[in-house]
LOMARSE-106381 format. One record per residue (C-alpha): residue number from 1; residue in one letter; chain; z, x negated, y. Coordinates in steps of 0.2 Angstrom, whole numbers, plus 5000, padded with zeros to 4 digits. Each point is the difference from the previous one (the first is absolute). Layout:
<site num="NUM" residuo="A" cadena="A" Z="Z" X="X" Y="Y"/>
...
END
This chain:
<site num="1" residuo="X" cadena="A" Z="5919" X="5911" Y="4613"/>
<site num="2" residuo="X" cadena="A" Z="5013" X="4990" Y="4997"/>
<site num="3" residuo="X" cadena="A" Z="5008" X="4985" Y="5010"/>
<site num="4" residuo="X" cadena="A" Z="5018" X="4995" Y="4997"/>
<site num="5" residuo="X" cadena="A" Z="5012" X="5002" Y="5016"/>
<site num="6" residuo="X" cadena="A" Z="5002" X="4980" Y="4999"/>
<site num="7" residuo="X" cadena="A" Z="4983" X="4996" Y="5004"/>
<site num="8" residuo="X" cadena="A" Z="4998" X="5013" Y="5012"/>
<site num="9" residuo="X" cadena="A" Z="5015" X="4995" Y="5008"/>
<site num="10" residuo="X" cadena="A" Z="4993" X="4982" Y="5005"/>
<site num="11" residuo="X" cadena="A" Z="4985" X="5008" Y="5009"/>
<site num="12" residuo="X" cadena="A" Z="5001" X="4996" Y="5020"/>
<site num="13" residuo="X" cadena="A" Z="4994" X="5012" Y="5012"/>
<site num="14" residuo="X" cadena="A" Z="4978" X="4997" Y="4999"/>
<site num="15" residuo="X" cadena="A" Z="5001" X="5001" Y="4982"/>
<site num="16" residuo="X" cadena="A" Z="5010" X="5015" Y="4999"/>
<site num="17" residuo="X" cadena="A" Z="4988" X="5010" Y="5010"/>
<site num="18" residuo="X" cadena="A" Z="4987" X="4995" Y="4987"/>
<site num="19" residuo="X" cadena="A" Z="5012" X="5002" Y="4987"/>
<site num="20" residuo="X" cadena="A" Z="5002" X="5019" Y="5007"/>
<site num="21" residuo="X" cadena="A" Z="4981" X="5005" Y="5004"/>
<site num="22" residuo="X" cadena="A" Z="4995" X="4993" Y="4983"/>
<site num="23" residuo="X" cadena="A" Z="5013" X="5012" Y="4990"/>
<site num="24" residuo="X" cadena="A" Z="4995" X="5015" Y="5012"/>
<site num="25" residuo="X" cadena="A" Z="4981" X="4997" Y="4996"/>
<site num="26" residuo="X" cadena="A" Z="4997" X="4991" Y="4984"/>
<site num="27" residuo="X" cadena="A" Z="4985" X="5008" Y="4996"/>
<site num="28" residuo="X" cadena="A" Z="4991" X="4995" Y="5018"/>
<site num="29" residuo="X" cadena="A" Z="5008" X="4982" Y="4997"/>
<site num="30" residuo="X" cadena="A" Z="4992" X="4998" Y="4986"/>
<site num="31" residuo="X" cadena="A" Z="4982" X="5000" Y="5007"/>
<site num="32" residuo="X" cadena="A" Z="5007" X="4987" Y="5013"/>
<site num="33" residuo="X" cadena="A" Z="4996" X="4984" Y="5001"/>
<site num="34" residuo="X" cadena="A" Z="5014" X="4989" Y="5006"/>
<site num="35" residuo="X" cadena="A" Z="4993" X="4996" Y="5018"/>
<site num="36" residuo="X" cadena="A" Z="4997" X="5021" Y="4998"/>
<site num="37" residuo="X" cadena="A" Z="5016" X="5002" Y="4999"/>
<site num="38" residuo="X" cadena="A" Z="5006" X="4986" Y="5011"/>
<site num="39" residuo="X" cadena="A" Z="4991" X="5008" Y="5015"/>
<site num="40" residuo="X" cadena="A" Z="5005" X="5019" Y="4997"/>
<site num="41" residuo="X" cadena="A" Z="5019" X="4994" Y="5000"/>
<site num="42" residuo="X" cadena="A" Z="4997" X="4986" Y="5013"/>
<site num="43" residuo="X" cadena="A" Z="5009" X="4985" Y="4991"/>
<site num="44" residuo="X" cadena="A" Z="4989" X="4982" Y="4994"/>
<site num="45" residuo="X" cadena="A" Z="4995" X="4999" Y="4980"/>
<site num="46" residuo="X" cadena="A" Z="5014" X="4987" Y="4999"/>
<site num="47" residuo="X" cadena="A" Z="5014" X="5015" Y="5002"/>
<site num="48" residuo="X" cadena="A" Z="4990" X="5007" Y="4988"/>
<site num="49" residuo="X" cadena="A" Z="5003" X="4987" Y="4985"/>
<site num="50" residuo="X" cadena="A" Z="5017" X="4997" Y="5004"/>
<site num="51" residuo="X" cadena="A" Z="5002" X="5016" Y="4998"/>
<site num="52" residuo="X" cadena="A" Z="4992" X="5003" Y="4984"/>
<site num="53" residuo="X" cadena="A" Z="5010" X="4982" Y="4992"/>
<site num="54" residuo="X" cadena="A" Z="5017" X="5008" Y="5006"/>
<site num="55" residuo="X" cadena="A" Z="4995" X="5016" Y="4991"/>
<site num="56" residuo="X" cadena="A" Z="4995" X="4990" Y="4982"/>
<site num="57" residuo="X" cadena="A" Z="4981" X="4998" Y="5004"/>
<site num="58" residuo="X" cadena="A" Z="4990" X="4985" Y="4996"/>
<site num="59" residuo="X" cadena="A" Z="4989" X="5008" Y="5017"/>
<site num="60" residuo="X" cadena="A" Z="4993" X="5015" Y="5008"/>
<site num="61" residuo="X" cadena="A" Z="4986" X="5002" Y="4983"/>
<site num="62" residuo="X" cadena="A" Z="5017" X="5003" Y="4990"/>
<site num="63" residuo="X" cadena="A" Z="5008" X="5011" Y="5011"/>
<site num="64" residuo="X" cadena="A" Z="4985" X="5010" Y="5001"/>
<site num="65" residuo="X" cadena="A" Z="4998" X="5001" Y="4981"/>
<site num="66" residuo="X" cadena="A" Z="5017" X="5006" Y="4998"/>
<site num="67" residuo="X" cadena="A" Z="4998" X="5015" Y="5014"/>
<site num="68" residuo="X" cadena="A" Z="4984" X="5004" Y="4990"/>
<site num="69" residuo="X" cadena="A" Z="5012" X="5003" Y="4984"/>
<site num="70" residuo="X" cadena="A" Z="5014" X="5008" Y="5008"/>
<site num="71" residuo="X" cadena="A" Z="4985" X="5015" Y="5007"/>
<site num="72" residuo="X" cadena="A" Z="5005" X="5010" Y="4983"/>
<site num="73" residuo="X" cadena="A" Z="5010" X="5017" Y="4999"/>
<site num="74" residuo="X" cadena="A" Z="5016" X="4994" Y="5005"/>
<site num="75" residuo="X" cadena="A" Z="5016" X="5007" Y="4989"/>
<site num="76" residuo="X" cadena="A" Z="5016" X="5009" Y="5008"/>
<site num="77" residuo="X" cadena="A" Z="5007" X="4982" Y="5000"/>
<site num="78" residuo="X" cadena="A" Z="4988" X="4993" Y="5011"/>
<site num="79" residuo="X" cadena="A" Z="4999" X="5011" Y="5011"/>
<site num="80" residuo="X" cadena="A" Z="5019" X="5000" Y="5003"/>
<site num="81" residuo="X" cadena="A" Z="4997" X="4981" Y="5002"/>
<site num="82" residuo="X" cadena="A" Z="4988" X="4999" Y="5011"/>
<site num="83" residuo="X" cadena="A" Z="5009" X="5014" Y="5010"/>
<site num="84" residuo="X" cadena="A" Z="5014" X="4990" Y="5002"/>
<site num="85" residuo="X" cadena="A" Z="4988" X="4984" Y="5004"/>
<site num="86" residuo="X" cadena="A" Z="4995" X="5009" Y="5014"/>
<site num="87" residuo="X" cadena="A" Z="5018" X="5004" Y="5007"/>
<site num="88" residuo="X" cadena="A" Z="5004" X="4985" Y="4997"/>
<site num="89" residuo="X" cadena="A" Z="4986" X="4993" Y="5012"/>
<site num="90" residuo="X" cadena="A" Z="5002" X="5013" Y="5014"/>
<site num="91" residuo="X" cadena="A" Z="5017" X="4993" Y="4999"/>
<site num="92" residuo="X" cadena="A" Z="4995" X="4983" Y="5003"/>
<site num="93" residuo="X" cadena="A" Z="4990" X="5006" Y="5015"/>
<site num="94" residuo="X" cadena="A" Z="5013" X="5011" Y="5008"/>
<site num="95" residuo="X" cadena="A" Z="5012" X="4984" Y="5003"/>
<site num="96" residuo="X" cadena="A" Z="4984" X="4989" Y="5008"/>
<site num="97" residuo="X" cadena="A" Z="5004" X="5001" Y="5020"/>
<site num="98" residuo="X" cadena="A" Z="4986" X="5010" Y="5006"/>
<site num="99" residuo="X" cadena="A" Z="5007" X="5016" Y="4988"/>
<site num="100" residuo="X" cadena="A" Z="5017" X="4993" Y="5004"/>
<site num="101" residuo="X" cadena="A" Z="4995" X="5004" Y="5018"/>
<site num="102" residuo="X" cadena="A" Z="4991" X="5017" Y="4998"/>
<site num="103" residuo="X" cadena="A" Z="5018" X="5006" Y="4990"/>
<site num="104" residuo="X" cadena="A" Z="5010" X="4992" Y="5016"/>
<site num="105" residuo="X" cadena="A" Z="4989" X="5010" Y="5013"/>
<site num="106" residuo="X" cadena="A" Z="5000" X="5018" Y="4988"/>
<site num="107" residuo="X" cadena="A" Z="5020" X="4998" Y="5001"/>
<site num="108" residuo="X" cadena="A" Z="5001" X="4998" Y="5018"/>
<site num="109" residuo="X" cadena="A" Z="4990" X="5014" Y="5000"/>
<site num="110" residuo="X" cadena="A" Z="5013" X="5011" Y="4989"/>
<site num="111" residuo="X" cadena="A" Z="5012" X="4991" Y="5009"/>
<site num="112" residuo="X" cadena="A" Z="4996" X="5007" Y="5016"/>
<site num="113" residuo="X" cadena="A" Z="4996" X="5017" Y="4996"/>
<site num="114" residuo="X" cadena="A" Z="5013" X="5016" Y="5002"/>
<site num="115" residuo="X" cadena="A" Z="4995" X="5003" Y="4982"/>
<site num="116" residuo="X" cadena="A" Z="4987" X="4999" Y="4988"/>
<site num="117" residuo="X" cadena="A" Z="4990" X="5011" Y="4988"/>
<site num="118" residuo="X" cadena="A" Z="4991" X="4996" Y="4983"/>
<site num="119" residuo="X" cadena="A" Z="4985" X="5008" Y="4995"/>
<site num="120" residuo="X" cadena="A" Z="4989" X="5001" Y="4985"/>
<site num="121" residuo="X" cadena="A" Z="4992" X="5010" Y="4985"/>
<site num="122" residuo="X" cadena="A" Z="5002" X="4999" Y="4982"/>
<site num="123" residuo="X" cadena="A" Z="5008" X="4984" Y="4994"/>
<site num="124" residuo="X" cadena="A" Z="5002" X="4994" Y="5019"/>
<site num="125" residuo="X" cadena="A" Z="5009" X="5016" Y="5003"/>
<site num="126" residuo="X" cadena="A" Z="5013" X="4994" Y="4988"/>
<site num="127" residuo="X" cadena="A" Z="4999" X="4981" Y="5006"/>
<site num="128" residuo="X" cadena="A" Z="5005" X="5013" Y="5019"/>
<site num="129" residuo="X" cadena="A" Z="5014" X="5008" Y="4993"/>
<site num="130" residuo="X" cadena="A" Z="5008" X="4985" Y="4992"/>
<site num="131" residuo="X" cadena="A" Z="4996" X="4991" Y="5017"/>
<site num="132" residuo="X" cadena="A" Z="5010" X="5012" Y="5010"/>
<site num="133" residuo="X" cadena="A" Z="5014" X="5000" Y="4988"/>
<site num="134" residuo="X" cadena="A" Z="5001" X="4981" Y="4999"/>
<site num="135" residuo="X" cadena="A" Z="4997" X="4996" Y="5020"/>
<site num="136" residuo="X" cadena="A" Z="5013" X="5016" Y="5002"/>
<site num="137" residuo="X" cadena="A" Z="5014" X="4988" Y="4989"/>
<site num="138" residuo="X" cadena="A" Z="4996" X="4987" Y="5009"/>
<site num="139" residuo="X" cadena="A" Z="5003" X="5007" Y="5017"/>
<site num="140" residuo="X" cadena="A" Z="4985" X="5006" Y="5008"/>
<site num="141" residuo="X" cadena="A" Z="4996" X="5018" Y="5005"/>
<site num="142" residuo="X" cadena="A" Z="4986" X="5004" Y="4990"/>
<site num="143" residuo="X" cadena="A" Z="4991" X="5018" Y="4992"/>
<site num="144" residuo="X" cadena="A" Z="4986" X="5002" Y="4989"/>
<site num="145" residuo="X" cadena="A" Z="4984" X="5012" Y="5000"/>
<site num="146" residuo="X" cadena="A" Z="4997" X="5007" Y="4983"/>
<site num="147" residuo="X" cadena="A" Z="4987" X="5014" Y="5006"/>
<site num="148" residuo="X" cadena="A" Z="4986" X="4994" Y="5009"/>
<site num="149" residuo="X" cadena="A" Z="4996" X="5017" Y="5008"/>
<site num="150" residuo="X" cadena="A" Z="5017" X="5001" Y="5006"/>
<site num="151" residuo="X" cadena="A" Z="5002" X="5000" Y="5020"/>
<site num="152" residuo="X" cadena="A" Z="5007" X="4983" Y="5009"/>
<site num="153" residuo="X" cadena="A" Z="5007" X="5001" Y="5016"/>
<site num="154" residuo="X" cadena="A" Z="5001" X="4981" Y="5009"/>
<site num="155" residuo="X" cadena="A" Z="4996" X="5003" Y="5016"/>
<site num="156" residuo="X" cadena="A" Z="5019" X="4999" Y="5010"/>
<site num="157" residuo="X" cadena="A" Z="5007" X="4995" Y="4987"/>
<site num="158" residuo="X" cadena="A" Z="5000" X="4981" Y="5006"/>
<site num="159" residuo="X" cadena="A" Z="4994" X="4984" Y="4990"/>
<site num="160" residuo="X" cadena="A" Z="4994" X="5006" Y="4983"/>
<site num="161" residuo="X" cadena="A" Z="4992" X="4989" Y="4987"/>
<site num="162" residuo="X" cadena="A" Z="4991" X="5007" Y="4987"/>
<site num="163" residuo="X" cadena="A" Z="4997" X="4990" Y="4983"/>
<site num="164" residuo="X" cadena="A" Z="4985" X="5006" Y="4992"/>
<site num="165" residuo="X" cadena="A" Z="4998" X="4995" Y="4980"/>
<site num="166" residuo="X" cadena="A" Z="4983" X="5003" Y="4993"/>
<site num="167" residuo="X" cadena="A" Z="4990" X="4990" Y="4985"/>
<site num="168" residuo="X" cadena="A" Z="4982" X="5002" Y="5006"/>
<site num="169" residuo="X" cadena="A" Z="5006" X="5005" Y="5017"/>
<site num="170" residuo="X" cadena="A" Z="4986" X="5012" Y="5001"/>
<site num="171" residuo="X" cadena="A" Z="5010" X="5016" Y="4994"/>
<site num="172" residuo="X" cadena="A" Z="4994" X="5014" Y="5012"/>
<site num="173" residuo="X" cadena="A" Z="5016" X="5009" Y="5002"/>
<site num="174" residuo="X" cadena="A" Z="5009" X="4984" Y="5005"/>
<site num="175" residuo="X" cadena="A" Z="4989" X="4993" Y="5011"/>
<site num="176" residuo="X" cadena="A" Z="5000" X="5017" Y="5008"/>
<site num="177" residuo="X" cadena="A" Z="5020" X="4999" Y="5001"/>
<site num="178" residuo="X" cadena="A" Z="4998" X="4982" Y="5007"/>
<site num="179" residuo="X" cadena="A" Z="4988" X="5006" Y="5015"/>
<site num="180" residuo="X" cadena="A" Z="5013" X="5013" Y="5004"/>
<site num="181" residuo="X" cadena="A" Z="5015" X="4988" Y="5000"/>
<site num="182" residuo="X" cadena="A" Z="4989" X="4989" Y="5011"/>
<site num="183" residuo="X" cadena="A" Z="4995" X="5015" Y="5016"/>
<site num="184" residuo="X" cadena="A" Z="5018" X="5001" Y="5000"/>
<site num="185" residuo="X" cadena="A" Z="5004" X="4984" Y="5005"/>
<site num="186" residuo="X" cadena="A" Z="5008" X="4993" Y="4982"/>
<site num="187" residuo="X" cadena="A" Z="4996" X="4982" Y="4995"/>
<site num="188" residuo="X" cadena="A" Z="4992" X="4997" Y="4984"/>
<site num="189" residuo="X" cadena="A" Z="5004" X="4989" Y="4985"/>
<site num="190" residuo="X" cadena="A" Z="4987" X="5001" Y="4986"/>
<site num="191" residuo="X" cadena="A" Z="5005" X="4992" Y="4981"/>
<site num="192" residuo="X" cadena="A" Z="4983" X="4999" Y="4994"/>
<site num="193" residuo="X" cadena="A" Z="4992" X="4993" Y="4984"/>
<site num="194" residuo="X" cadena="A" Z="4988" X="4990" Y="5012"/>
<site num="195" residuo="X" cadena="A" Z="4996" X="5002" Y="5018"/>
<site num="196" residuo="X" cadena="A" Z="4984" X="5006" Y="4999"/>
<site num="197" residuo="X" cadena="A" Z="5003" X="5017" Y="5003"/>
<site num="198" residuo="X" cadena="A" Z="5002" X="5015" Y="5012"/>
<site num="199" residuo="X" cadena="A" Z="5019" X="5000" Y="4996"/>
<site num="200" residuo="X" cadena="A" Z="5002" X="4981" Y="5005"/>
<site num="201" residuo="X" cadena="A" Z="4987" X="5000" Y="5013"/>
<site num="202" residuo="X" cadena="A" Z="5010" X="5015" Y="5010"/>
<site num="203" residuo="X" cadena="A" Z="5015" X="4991" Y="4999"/>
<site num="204" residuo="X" cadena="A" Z="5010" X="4990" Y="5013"/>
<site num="205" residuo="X" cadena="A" Z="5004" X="4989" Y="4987"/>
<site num="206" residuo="X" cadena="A" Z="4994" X="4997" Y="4983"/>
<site num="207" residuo="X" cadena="A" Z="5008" X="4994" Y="4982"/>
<site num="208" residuo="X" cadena="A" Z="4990" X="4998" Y="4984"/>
<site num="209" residuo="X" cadena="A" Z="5001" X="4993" Y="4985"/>
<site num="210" residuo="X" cadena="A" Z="4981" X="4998" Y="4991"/>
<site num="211" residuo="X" cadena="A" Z="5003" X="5002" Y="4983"/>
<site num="212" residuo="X" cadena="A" Z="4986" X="5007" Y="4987"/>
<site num="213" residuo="X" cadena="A" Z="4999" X="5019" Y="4997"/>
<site num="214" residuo="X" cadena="A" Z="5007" X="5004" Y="4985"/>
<site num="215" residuo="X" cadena="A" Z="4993" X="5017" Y="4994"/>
<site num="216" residuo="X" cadena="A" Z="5004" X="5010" Y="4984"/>
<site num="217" residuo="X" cadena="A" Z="4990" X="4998" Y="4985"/>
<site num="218" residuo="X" cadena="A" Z="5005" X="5019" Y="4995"/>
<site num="219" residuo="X" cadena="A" Z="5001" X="5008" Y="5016"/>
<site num="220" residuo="X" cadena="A" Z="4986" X="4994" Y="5012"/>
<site num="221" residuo="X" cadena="A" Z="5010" X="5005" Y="5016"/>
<site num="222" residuo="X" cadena="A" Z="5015" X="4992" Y="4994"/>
<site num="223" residuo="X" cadena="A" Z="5002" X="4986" Y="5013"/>
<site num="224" residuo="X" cadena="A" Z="5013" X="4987" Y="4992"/>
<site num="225" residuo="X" cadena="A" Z="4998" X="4985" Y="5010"/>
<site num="226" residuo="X" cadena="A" Z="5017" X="4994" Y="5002"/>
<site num="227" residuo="X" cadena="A" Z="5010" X="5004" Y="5015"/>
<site num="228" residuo="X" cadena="A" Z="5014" X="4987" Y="4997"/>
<site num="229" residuo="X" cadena="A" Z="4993" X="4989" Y="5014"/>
<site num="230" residuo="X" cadena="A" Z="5006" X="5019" Y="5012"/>
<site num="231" residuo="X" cadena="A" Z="5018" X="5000" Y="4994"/>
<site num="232" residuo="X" cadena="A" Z="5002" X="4982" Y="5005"/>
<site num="233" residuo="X" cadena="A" Z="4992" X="5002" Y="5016"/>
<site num="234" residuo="X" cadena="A" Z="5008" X="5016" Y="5003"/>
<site num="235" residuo="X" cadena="A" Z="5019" X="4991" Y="4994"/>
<site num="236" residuo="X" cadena="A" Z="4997" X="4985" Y="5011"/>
<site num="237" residuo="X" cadena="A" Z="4995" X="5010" Y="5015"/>
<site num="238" residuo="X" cadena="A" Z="5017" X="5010" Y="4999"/>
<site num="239" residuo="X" cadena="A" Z="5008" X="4983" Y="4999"/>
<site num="240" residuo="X" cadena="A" Z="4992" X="4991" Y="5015"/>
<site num="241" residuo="X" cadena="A" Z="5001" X="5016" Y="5010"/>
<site num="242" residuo="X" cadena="A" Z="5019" X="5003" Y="4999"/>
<site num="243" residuo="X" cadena="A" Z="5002" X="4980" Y="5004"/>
<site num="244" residuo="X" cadena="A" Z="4990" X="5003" Y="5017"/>
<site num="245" residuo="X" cadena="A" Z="5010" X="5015" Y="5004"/>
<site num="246" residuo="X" cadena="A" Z="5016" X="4990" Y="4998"/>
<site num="247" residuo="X" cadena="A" Z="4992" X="4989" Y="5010"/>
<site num="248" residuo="X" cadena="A" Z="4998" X="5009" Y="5015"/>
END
C-alpha cells in the first residue's frame, strides 16, 4: 500500500489509530463496513471520511477498492515500503504521552537498578548484545545472557533488572529464564511485539511495539518482522536512564 509521508503526516491521533489498524489488517477491513470499523477502533464514521479525503479518497468505497487491489503478491520493493510504513507509525506512537510514560517509568526502573541484564534468542539475542554494549557506553552497568541454559545468580546481588527481548514472547526457553530471574528477586522489562503474551504478562513492566509479522517466503521459520522499532526503544532507554541517574 502506498500513502505518501505528507498525507500521513496530517493525520491527528483518532485517524491515525484507524490509519494503523487498517494497514495491519487489510484483508479483515475489507469486509468492514464503515460503522464496522468505526466500532471495532472506537472513533465516529465522520473520523472515518476525514480520514480517507486526507489520504486522496473521494470516501470509504474508494479506499476499500484501492486495499482490495493492493491484496496481490507484493514485490521486494513493497515490502520494504510497507516495512518502513510501519516504523514509521510505531514511531508516531512512541512519542504520543502514554508511551512516552511507559519509557519514562522502564528508565527509572534501569535507573535504580545496581545493574541490568539483557536477554533474548535468535535475532533478540543480537538486539541483547548490542544493548549491553550501547547502555555499557553510555554509562550503565549492564551484561548480556547469550545461553539460556546458563545459570543466573541474582539473589544478593542487590537491584537487578532484567530486559527480556522476545518477538512472539512465547519462546520456552526464555520465558523459563524470565521465571528464574523473577524467584530471585530481579525486576522484569519485557520488549514485546504485542502484550498479549506470557513474556509481557510476567513482566513488571511491559513495552511493545505491534507490528505485522513478517515471515520468509523461502524459509517458513524465518521471522522478519522488523525490529527497528527494539533499537530505538532500546537507544532511548539508555538515554533517559543515564539522565535519571545524573539526576539523583
Amino acid at each position: 500500500m502506498i500513502f505518501l509521508p505528507e498525507q500521513i503526516s496530517k493525520l491527528n491521533e483518532l485517524e491515525t489509530l484507524v490509519f494503523d489498524f487498517i494497514i495491519k489488517s487489510p484483508e479483515e477491513v475489507q469486509q468492514m463496513t464503515i460503522r464496522d470499523l468505526a466500532s471495532q477502533v472506537h472513533v465516529s464514521t465522520s473520523t472515518i471520511v476525514r480520514l480517507c479525503t486526507k489520504l486522496g479518497f473521494e470516501g470509504w468505497a474508494d479506499l476499500k477498492f484501492y486495499l482490495k487491489n493492493q491484496l496481490k503478491e507484493k514485490t521486494p520493493e513493497e515490502q520494504h515500503y510497507d516495512n518502513m510504513l510501519e516504523f514509521n507509525m510505531f514511531l508516531r506512537r512512541m512519542n504520543t504521552d502514554n508511551y512516552q510514560a511507559k519509557l519514562n517509568n522502564a528508565a527509572q526502573m534501569i535507573a535504580k537498578a545496581d545493574y541490568t541484564v539483557f536477554l533474548g534468542l535468535g535475532t533478540s539475542g543480537s538486539l541483547s548484545e548490542y544493548a549491553t554494549k550501547y547502555f555499557v557506553n553510555t554509562g550503565l552497568r549492564s551484561f548480556v545472557i547469550s545461553d539460556p541454559f546458563q545459570a543466573v545468580q541474582v539473589q544478593g546481588m542487590g537491584n537487578v533488572v532484567a530486559v527480556i527481548m522476545s518477538v512472539s514472547g512465547e519462546t520456552e526457553q526464555v520465558v523459563n529464564k524470565e521465571l528464574e530471574f523473577k524467584s530471585g528477586g530481579a525486576k522484569i522489562i519485557s520488549i514485546t511485539n504485542n502484550e498479549d503474551c506470557t513474556v509481557a504478562r510476567l513482566a513488571d513492566h511491559q513495552l511493545s511495539y505491534n507490528l505485522v509479522n513478517e515471515w520468509s517466503k523461502q524459509y517458513p521459520l524465518g521471522n522478519l518482522t522488523t525490529q527497528l522499532p527494539v533499537l530505538a526503544i532500546l537507544e532511548i532507554l539508555a538515554h533517559k536512564s543515564i539522565d535519571y541517574l545524573v539526576k539523583k
